[in-house]
N, C-alpha and C positions, 0 to 999 in steps of 0.2 A: 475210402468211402466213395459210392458209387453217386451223381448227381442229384440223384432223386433221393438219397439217405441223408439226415443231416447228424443221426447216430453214428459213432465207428462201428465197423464189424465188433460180433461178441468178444472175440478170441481177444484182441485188441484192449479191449476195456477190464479182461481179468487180470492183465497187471499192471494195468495204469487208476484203474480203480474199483477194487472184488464189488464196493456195498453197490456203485452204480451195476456192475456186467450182474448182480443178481438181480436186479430191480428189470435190467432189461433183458434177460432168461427168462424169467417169470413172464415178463409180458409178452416177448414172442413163445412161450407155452402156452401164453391163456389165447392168444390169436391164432394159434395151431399155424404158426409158420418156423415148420421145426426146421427146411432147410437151410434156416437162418443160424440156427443157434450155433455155438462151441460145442458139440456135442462129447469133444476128449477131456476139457475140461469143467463140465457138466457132469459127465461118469464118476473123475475122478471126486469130485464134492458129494455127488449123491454117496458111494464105497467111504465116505469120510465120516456121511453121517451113520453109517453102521458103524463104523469103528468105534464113534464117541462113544454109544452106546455100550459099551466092550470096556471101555475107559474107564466111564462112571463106575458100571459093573466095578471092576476092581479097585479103583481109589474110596469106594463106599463100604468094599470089605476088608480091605486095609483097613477104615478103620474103626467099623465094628469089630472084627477080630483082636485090634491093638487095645480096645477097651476091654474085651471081653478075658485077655489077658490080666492087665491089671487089674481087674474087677477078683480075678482068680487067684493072683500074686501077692497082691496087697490089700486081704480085704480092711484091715486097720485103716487103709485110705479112701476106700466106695466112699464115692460121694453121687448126688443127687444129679451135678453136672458130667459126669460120668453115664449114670444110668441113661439121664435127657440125648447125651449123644448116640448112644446105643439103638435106644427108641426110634429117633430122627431118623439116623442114617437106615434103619430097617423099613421106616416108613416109605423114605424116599427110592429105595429100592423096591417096593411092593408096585408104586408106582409107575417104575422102570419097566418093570414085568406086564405092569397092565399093556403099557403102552407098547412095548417091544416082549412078544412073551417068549420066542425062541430066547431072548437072550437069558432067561431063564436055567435053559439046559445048557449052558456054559458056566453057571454058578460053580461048579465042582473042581473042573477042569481049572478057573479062572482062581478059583479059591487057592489050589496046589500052587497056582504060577506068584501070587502075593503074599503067600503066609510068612515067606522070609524076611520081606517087606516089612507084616506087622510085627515080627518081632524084634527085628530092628528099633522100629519105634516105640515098640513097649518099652524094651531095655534103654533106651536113652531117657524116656519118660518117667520111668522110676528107679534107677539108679541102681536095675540088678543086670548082670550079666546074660550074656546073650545064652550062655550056656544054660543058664536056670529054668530055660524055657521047654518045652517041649520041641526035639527034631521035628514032626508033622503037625499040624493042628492036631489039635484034640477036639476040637467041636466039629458036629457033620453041619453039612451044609441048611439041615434043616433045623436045627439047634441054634444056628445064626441068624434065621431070620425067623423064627421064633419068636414073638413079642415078649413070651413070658418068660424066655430060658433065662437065666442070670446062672452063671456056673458059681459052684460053692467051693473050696478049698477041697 
């Protein structure tokens, strides 16, 4: 720390403490004194918040796809909290897309990389075999986020 600071340098504070080094990121951003900042560890958090978005994206189709499984598999067991999750999670993704719309055109791509994911979780959820399921999805990406799609047997 230099005499006239009574802050630590950035770099300093992001691992002695992240909520203060973003509180004073932010302020040396909003004071436009960027040769202040952590600028490596700045990069890597901004690259982190694209990631999450990537995240969401697939723990959200994980598990619309894992209901929309047993919605297919079991219809003797549709239930309403079922349906409401399907809904939710499609909503919250519509959202996703307002906010971040490239991350949109990774639905397809992101869908391939989790569907083993959801079926996983289907089969453990209702007590059929991994094999009973379809090898690929069987819903297209646009079928998933569908409000009204429900697949039928």
């Amino acid at each position: 720390m230099s005499a006239k600071s009574l802050t630590p340098p950035a770099a300093l504070l992001y691992d002695e403490d992240f909520a203060r080094w973003t509180a004073e990121t932010a302020r040396l951003l909003r004071q436009g004194r960027l040769t202040e900042l952590d600028v490596e560890h700045l990069a890597e958090e901004v690259e982190d918040m694209g990631k999450s978005q990537h995240r969401e994206l697939g723990s959200r189709l994980i598990v619309i796809v894992k209901h929309l499984l047993k919605w297919q598999h079991q219809p003797q067991k549709r239930s309403e909290s079922w349906k409401g999750t399907i809904v939710e999670q499609r909503s919250e993704l519509e959202q996703l897309f307002e906010q971040s719309p490239s991350v949109r055109r990774t639905a397809p791509a992101t869908l391939q990389r989790v569907y083993r994911s959801a079926v996983k979780q289907a089969s453990l959820e209702t007590d059929l075999p991994v094999e009973s399921f379809p090898r690929e999805c069987p819903f297209t990406p646009e079928q998933i986020l569908d409000q009204d799609f429900f697949p039928s047997r």
